[in-house]
C-alpha positions as CSV (number, residue, x, y, z in Angstrom):
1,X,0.0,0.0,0.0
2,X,1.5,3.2,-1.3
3,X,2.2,5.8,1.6
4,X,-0.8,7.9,0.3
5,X,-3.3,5.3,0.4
6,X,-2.1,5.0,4.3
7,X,-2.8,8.1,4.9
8,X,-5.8,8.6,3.5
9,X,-6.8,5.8,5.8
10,X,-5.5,7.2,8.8
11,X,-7.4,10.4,7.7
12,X,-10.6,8.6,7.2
13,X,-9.8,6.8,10.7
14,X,-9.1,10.4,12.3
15,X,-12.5,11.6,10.6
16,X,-14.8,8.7,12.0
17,X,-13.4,9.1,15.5
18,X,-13.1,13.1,15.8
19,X,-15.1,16.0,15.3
20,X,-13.0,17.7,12.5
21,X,-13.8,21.3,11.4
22,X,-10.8,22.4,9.1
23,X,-8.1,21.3,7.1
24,X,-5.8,22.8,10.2
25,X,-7.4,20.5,12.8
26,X,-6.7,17.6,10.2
27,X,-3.2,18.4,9.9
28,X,-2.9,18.5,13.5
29,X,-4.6,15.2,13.7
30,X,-2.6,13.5,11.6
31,X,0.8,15.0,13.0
32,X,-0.5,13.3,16.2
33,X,-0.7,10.4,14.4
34,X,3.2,10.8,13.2
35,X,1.7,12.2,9.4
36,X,2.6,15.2,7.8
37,X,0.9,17.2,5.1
38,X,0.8,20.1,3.3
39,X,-2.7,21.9,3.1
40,X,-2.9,21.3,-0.8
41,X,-2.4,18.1,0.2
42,X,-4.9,17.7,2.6
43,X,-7.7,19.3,0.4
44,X,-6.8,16.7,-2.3
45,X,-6.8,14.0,-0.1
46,X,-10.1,15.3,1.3
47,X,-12.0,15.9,-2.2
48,X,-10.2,12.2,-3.5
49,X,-12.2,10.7,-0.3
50,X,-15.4,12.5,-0.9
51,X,-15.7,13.9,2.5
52,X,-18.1,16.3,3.0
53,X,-19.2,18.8,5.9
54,X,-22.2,18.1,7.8
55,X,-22.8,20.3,10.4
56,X,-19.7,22.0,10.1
57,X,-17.6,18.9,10.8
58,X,-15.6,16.7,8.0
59,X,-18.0,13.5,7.6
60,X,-18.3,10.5,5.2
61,X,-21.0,10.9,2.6
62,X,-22.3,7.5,3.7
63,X,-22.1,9.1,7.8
64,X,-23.4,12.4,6.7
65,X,-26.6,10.9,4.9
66,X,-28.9,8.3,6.3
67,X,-28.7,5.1,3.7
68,X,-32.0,4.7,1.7
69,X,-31.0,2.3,-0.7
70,X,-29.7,-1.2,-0.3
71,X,-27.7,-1.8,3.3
72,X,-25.4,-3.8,1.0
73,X,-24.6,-0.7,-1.0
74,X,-23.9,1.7,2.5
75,X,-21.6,-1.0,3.8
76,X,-19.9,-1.3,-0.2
77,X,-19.4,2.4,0.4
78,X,-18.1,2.7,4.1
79,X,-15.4,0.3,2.7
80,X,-14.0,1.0,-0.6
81,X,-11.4,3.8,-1.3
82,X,-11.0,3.5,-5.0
83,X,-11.6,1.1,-7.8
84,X,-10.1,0.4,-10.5
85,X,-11.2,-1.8,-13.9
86,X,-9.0,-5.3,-14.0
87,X,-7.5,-6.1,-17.5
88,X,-9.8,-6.7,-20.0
89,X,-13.0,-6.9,-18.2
């Protein structure tokens, strides 16, 4: 796993345990956490993840909406980063 897609994990852990307001209290988080980024970082990271603010704190979209659809599809969601076509498929 490429150091990117570990943090983006650690940011996604930071985000489902913390109330986070700003890109500054991220960055704090994750220096906490022994990470360092710069905020153009951070705000990429953050738009690549599809965070979103709810109530003026960094959320999941899956956390910041209440699932409608299939529980299947919520749980797909709470668990996949990024995807990627195999091949020729």
């Amino acid at each position: 796993m490429s150091a990117r897609d570990q943090r983006r994990l650690k940011i996604l852990e930071i985000v489902g345990e913390r109330a986070i307001h700003t890109q500054e209290e991220l960055a704090a988080a994750l220096i906490q956490e022994g990470w360092e980024a710069s905020q153009a970082t951070l705000s990429r990271d953050i738009a690549e993840l599809r965070l979103v603010k709810a109530n003026g704190v960094y959320r999941r979209p899956a956390a910041a909406t209440p699932a409608e659809a299939d529980p299947d599809e919520a749980w797909i969601a709470e668990g996949v980063l990024r995807y990627a076509p195999a091949g020729d498929a």
